[in-house]
C-alpha angles and dihedrals in degrees: 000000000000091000089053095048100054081047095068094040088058095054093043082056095046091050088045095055091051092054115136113239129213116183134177137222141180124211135189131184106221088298130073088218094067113067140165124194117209131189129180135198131191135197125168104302096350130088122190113201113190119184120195140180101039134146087238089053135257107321128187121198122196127205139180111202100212109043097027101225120150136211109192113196127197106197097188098063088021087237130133139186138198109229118211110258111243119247098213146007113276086199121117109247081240087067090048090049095045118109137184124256132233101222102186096246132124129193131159116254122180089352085304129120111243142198113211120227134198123209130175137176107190097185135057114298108158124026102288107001121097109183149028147192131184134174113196129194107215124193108206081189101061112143115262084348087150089063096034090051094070093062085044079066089052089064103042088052096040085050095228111116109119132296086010145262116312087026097089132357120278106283099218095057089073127087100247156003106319101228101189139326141202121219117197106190128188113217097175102296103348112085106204119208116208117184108202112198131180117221102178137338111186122168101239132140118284117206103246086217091074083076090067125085108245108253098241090058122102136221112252128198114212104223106253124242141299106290092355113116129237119271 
């Protein structure tokens, strides 16, 4: 009985530790006016980003984590495109290198103790920007946080985690929930705020047809560049 006990501890954990994740945030950028929803889910390899609320229309990405191909959806003109996979990472090696802080600070976010964090990337890091700072409050009591960390992984390998690789640190390098964050970037002389706020992550199943791109949608091709022909 005590062999089959433990059993059946040991598969309840295995089919914990597979449980899909959704969770919920809420950005703004440096106006409450201007707010982005953004929910992820997450099941096995694949990773479904959906924005709403934004001046260019409801957007969906997906992902999938191992192979690294991308669906963009657009809801609003019922259109998608593939985007090419990139070959390498665009980030300076100062970006891969760079780490958070621990700065020795506390403060209560969401009725959650939190550790507050300090990350900075001084050189280029994206096409016209050259310089960020972000501070992240981080929970280490997060409920669950050990199983929801390994989606947390997901993101960070499909490159999808908002606002986008090279734009924070990985999230599931820190010790803890990421309650919210606050990303100052530097684009020439604007200096651009964005709040990054969670409103909810819960491990719950996810529909595996929500990775498929809905049948009355079509296929758009982006135009290629200035003085660049036509595939």
């Amino acid at each position: 009985m005590k062999r089959f006990i433990v059993l059946i501890a040991l598969i309840s954990s295995a089919f914990a530790a597979r449980a899909d994740l959704v969770m919920r945030e809420q950005a703004d950028f440096g106006s409450p006016s201007n707010l982005i929803t953004i929910t992820f889910k997450i099941h096995g390899d694949k990773v479904r980003q959906d924005l709403t609320g934004g001046e260019t229309g409801d957007m969906s990405v997906i992902k999938d984590a191992a192979t690294g191909d991308s669906i963009v959806m657009m809801h609003q003109k019922k259109l998608f495109t593939k985007p090419a996979a990139k070959t390498k990472d665009i980030r300076s090696p100062d970006a891969a290198l760079s780490k958070p802080l621990d700065t020795g600070k506390s403060d209560t976010v969401g009725g959650y103790d939190a550790e507050i964090f300090a990350w900075a990337a001084d050189r280029k890091l994206w096409n016209d920007t050259n310089g960020m700072v972000e501070t992240l409050w981080v929970a280490k009591d997060f409920p669950n946080y050990e199983n929801i960390k390994a989606d947390l992984a997901k993101l960070d390998r499909a490159n999808v985690s908002f606002p986008g690789k090279g734009m924070q640190p990985e999230i599931s390098t820190l010790p803890g929930m990421v309650m919210k964050s606050r990303l100052i970037v530097k684009m020439g002389g604007i200096v651009q705020t964005i709040n990054i706020t969670l409103v909810s992550a819960k491990e719950e199943p996810v529909d595996p047809s929500i990775f498929e791109v809905p049948g009355e949608y079509k296929e758009w091709n982006p135009p290629p560049p200035p003085n660049q022909p036509p595939p």
